[in-house]
C-alpha positions as YAML, in Angstrom:
chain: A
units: angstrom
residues:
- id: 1
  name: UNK
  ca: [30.14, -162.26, -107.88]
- id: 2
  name: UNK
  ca: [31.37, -159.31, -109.83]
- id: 3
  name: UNK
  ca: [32.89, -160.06, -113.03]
- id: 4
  name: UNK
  ca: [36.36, -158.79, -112.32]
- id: 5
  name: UNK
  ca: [36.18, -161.08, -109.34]
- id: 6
  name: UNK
  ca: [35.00, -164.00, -111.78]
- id: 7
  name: UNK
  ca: [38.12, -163.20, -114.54]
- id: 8
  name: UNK
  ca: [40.49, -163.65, -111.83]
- id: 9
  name: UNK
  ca: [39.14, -166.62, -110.21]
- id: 10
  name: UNK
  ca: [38.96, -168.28, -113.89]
- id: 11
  name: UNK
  ca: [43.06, -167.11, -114.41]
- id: 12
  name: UNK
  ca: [43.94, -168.83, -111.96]
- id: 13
  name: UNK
  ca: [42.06, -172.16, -113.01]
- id: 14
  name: UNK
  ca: [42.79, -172.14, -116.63]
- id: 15
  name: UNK
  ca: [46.73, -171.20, -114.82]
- id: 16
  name: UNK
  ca: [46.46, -174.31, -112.11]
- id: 17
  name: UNK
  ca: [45.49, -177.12, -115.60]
- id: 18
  name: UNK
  ca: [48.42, -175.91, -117.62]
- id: 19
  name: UNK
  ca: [46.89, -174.99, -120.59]
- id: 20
  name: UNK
  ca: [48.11, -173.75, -123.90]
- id: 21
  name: UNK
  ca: [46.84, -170.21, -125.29]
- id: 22
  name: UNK
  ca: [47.48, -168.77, -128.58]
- id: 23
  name: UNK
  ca: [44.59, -169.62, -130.51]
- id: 24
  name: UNK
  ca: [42.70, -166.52, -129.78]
- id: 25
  name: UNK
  ca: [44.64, -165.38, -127.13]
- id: 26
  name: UNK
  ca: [47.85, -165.52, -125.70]
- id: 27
  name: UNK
  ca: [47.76, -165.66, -121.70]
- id: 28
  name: UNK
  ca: [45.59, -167.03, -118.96]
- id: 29
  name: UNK
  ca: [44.24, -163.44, -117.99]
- id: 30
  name: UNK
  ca: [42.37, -162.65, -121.69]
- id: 31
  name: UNK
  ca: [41.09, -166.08, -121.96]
- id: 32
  name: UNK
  ca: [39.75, -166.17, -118.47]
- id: 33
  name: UNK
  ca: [38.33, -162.62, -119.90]
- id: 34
  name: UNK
  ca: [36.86, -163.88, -123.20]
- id: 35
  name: UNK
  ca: [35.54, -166.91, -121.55]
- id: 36
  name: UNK
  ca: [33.45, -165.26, -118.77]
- id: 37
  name: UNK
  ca: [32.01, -162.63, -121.27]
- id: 38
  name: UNK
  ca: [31.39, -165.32, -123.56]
- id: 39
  name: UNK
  ca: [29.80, -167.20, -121.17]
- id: 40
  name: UNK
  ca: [28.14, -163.98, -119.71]
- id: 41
  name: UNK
  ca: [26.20, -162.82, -123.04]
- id: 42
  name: UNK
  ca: [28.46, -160.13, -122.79]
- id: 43
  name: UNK
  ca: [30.19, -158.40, -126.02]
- id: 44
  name: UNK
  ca: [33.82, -157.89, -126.06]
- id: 45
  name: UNK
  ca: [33.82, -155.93, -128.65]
- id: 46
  name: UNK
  ca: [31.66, -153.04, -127.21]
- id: 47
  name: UNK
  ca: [32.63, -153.90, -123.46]
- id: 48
  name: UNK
  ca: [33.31, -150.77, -121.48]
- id: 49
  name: UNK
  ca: [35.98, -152.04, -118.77]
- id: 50
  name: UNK
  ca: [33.83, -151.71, -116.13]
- id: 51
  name: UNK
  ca: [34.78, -155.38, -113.88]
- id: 52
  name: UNK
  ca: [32.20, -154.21, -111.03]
- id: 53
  name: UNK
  ca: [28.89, -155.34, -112.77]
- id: 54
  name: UNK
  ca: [27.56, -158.74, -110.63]
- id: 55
  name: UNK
  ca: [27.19, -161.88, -112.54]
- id: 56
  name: UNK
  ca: [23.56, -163.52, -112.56]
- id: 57
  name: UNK
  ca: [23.64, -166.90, -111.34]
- id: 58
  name: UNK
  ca: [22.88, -168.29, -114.83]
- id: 59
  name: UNK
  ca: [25.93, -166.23, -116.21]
- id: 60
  name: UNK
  ca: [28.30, -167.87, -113.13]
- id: 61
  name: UNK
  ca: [26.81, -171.58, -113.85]
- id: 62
  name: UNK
  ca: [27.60, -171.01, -117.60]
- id: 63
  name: UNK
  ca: [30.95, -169.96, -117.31]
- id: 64
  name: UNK
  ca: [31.34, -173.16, -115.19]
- id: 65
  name: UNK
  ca: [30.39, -174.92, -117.78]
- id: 66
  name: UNK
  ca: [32.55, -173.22, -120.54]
- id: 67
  name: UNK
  ca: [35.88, -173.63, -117.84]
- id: 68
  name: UNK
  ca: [34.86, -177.60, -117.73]
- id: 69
  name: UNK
  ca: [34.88, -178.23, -121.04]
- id: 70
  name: UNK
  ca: [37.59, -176.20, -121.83]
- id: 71
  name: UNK
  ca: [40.15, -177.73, -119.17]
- id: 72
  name: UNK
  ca: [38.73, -181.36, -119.60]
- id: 73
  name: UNK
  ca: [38.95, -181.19, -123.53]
- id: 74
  name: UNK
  ca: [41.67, -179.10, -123.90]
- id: 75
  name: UNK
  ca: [40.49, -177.55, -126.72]
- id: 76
  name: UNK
  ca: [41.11, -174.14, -127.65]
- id: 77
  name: UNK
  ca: [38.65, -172.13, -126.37]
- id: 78
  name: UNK
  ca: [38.00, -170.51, -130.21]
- id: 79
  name: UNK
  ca: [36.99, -173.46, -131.32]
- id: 80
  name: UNK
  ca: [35.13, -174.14, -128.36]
- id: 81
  name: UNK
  ca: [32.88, -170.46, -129.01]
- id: 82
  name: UNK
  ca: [32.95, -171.69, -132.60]
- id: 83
  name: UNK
  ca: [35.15, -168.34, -133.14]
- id: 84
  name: UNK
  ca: [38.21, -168.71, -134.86]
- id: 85
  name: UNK
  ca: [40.12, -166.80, -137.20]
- id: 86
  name: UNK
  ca: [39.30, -163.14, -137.20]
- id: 87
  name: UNK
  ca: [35.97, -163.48, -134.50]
- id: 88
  name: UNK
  ca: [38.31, -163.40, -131.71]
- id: 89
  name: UNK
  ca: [38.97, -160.45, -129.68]
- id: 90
  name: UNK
  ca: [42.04, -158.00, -129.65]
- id: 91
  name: UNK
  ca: [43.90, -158.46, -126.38]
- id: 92
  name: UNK
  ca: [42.90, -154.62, -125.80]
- id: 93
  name: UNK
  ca: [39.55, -155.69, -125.69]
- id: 94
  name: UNK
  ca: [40.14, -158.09, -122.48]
- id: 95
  name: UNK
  ca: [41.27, -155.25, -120.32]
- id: 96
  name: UNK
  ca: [38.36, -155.84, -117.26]
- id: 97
  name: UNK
  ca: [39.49, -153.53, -114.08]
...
């Protein structure tokens, strides 16, 4: 699965439990962003854009994992990453196309 196809797919789960974003980020779309690149080993901070790279299937299982725990505990996913305060990403840094 490519990893713009992954964001999306992960939008519309964190979208479908109702969660609340704003520590870290502030809509569905960057979280789902953060989460998979977290998840992925991936660094937002040097992160090109570039949504066409495929996920391994060890990337795809992990960012299972990371949706799970964040839509069952419904903690913030910061906190989650162990990432809060300044170690969170701008939201121009979440732009995956």
């Amino acid at each position: 699965m490519k990893l713009v196809d992954c964001v999306s797919e992960v939008e519309q789960q964190l979208q479908h439990a109702k969660l609340y974003f704003g520590h870290g980020t502030d809509n569905a779309h960057d979280e789902a962003a953060w989460l998979v690149m977290a998840a992925s080993g991936i660094n937002v901070g040097t992160f090109d854009g570039n949504g066409a790279q495929e996920l391994s299937v060890k990337q795809l299982a992990e960012t299972e994992k990371l949706i799970l725990k964040r839509i069952h505990s419904r903690q913030p996913l910061a906190y989650i990453l162990n990432r809060p305060g300044s170690q969170r990403p701008s939201s121009t840094s979440m732009s995956v196309r």
